[in-house]
Backbone as JSON, one array per atom type, in Angstrom:
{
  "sequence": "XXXXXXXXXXXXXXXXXXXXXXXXXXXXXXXXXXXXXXXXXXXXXXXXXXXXXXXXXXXXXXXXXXXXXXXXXXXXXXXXXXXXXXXXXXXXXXXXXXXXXXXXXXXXXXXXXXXXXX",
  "N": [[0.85, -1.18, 0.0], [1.0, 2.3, -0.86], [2.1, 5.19, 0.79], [0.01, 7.61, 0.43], [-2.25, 6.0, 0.0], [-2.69, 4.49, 1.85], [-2.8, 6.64, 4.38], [-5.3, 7.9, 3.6], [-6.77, 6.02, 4.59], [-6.08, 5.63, 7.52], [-7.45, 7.93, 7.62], [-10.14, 8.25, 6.85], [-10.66, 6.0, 9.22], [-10.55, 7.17, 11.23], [-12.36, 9.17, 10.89], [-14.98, 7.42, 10.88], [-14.59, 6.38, 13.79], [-14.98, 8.5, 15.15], [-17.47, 9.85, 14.1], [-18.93, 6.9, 15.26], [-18.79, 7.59, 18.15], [-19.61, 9.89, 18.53], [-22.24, 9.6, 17.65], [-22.98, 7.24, 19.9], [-22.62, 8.67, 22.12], [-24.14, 11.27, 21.83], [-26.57, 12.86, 24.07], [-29.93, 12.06, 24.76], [-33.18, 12.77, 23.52], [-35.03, 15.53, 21.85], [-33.23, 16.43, 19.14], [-33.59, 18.77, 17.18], [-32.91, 21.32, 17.04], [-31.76, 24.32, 18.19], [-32.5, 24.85, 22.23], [-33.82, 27.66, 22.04], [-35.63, 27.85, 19.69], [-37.19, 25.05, 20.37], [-40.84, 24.24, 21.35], [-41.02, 22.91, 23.61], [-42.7, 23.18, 26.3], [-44.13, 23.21, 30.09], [-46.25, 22.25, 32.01], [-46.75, 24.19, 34.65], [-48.38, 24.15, 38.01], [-49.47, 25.36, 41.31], [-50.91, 23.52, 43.94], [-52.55, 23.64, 46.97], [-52.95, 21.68, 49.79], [-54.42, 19.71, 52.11], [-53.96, 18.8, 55.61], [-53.25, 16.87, 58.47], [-52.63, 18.47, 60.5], [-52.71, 21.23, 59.75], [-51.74, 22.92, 56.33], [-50.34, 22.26, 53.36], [-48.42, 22.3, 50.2], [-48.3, 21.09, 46.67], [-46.67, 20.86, 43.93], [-47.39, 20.7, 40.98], [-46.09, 19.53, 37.85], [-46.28, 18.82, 34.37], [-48.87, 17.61, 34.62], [-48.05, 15.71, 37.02], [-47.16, 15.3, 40.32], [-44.76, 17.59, 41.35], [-43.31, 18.4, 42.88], [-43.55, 17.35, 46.53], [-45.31, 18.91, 49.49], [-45.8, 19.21, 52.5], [-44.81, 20.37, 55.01], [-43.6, 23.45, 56.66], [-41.35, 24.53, 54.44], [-37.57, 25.3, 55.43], [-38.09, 25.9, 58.1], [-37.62, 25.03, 61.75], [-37.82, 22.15, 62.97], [-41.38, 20.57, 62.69], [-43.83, 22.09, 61.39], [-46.62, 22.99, 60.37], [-48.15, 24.67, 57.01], [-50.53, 26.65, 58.28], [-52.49, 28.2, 57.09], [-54.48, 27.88, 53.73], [-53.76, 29.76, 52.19], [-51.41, 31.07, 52.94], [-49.87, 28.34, 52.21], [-49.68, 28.17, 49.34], [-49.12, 30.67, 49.07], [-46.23, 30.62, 49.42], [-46.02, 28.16, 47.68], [-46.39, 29.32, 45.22], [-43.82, 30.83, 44.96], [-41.85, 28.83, 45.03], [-42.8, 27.97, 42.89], [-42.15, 30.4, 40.73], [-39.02, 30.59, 41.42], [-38.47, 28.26, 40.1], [-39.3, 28.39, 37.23], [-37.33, 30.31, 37.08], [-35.09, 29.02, 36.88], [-33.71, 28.54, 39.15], [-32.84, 26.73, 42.01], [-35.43, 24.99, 43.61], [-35.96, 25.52, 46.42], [-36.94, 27.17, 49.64], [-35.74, 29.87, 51.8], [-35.64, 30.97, 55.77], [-35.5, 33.23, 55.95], [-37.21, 34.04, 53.42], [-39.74, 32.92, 53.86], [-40.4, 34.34, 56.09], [-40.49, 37.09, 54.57], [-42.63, 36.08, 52.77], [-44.41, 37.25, 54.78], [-45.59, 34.79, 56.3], [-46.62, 32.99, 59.2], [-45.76, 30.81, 61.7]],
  "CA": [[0.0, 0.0, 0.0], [1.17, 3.6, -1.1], [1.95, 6.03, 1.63], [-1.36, 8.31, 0.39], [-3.4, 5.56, 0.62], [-2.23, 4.24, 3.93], [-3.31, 8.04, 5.19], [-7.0, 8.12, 3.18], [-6.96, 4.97, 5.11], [-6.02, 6.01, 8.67], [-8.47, 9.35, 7.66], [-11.33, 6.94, 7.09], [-11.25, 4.82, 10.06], [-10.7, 8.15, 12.49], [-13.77, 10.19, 10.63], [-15.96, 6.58, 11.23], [-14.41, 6.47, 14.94], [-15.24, 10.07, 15.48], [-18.8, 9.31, 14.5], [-19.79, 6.17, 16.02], [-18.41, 8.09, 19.35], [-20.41, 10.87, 18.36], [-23.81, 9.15, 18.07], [-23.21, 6.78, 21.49], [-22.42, 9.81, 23.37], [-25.19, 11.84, 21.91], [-27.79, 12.91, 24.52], [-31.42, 11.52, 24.24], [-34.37, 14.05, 23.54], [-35.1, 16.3, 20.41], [-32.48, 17.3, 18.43], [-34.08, 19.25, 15.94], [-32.67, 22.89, 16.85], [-31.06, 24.61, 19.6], [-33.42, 25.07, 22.65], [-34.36, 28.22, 21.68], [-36.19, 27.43, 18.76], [-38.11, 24.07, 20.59], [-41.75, 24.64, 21.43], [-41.14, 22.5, 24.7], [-43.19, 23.74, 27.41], [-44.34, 22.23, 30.77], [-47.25, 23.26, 32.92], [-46.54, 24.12, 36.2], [-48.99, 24.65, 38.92], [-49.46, 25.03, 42.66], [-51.96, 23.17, 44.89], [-53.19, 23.6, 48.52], [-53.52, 20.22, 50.68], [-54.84, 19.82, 53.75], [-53.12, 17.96, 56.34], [-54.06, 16.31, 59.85], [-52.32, 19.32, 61.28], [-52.7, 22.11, 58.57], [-51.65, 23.04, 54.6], [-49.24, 21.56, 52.78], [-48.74, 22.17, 49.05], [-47.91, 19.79, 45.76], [-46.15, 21.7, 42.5], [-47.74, 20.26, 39.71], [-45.33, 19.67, 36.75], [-46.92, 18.25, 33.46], [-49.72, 16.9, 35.25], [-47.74, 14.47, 38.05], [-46.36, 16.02, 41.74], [-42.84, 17.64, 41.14], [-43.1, 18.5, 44.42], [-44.96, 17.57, 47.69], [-44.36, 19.68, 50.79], [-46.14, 18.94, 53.62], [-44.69, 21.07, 56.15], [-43.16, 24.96, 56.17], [-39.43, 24.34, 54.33], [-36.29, 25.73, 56.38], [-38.35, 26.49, 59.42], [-37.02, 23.91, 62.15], [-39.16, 21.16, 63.63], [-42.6, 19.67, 61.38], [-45.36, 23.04, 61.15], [-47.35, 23.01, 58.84], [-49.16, 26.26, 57.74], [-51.76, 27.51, 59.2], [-53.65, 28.32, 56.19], [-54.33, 27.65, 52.7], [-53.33, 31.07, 51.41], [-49.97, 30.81, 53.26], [-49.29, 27.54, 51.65], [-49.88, 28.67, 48.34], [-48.08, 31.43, 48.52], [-44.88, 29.75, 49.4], [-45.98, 27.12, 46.52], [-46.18, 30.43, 43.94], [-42.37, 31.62, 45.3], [-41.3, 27.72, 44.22], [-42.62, 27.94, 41.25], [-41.0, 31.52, 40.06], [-37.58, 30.16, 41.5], [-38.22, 26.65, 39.07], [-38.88, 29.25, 36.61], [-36.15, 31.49, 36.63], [-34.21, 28.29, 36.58], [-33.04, 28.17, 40.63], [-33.12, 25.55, 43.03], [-37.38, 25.18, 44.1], [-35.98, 25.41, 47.94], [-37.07, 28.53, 50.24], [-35.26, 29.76, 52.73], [-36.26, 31.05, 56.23], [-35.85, 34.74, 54.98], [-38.05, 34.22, 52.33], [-40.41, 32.35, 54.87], [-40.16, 35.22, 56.82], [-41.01, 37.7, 53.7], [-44.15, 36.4, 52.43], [-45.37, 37.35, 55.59], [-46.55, 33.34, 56.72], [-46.7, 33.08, 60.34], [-45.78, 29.43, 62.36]],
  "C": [[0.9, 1.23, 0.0], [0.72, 4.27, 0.2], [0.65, 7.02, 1.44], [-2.27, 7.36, 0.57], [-3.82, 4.89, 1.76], [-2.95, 5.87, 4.66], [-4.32, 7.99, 4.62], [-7.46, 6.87, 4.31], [-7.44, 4.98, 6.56], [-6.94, 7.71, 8.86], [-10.14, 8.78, 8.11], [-11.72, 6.33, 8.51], [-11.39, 5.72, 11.3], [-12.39, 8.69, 12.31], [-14.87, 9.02, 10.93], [-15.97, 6.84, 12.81], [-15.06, 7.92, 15.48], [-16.89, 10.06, 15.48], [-19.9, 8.75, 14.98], [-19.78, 6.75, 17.62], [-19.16, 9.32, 19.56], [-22.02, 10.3, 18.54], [-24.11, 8.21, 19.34], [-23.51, 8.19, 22.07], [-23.32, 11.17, 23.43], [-26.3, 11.87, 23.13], [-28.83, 12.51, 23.8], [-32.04, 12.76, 24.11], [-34.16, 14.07, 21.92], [-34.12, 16.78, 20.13], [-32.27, 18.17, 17.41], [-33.9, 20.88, 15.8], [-31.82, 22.91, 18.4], [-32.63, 25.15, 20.72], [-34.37, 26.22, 22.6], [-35.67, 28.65, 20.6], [-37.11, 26.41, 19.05], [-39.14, 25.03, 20.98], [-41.87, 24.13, 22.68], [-41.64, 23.6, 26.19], [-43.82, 22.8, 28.35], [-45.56, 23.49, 31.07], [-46.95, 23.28, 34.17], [-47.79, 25.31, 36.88], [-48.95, 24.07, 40.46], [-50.94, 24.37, 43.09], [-51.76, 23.05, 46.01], [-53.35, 21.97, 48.81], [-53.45, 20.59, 51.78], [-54.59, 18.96, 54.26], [-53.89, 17.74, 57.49], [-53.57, 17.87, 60.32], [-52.27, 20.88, 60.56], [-52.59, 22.29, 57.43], [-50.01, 22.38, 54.65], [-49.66, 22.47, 50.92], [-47.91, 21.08, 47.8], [-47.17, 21.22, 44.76], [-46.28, 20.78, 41.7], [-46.92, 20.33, 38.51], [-45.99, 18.44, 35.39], [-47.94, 16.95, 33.97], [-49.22, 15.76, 36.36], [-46.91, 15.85, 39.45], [-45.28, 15.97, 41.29], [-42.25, 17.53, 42.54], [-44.39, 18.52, 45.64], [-44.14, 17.95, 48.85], [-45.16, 19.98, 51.54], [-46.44, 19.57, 54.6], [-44.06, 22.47, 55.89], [-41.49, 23.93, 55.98], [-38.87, 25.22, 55.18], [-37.16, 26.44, 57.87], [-37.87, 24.9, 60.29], [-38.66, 23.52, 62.7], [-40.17, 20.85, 62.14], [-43.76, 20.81, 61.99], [-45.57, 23.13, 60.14], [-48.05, 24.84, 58.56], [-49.94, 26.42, 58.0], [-52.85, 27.52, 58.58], [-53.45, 28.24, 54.91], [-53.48, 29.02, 51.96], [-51.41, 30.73, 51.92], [-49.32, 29.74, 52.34], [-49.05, 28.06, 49.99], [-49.24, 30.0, 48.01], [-46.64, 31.1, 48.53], [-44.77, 28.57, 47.9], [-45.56, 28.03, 45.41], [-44.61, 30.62, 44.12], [-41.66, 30.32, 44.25], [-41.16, 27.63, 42.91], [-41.84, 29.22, 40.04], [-39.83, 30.93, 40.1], [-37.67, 29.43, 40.4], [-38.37, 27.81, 37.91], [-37.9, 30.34, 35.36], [-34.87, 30.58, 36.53], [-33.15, 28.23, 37.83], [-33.73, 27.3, 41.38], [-34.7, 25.87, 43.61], [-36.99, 24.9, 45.64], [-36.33, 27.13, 48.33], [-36.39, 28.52, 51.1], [-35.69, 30.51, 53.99], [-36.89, 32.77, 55.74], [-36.76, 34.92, 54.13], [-39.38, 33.82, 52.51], [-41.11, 34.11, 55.15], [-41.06, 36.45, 55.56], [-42.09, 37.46, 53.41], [-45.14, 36.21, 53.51], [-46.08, 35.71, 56.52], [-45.7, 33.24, 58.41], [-46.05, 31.14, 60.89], [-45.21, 29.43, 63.58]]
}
């Protein structure tokens, strides 16, 4: 074999290698644009539950619980709130954060801010 075709050779078997390593290692999903361009949207909503001991709320994400939360987050001990409105507004805060694309945790400060009592 001729030194050029020894190298079309060793070109070949990299540009295959390069590919099959390319389509394993591909992520799953749509690849039909950059995310800007998908139409992917979820629904997100809050719901109120009522507990043995007060509210709780769920965060609804394409119809299944993203999140269930029971009790007030970062307050210590297990209180629940008090009242539906309270819960629900803490559920709304979650869902802006998920959102804006930050962690769906509150903290007590932010407790503390929308006013909810425990």
């Amino acid at each position: 074999m001729t030194r050029k075709g020894r190298n079309i050779l060793i070109g070949i078997i990299l540009v295959t290698g390069i590919s099959i390593a390319g389509i394993y290692f591909w992520p799953e999903g749509d690849h039909s644009g950059p995310p800007s361009q998908k139409q992917d949207k979820v629904f997100v909503e809050a719901q109120a539950i009522q507990t043995q001991t007060g509210w709780g709320y769920n965060i609804i994400a394409d119809h299944k619980i993203y999140i269930h939360q029971d009790f007030i987050p970062a307050i210590q001990g297990y209180k629940t709130f008090r009242t539906r409105e309270d819960a629900l507004k803490a559920a709304n805060l979650v869902i802006i954060k998920i959102s804006s694309g930050k962690l769906p945790s509150l903290t007590k400060k932010e407790i503390d801010s929308l006013k909810i009592t425990y």
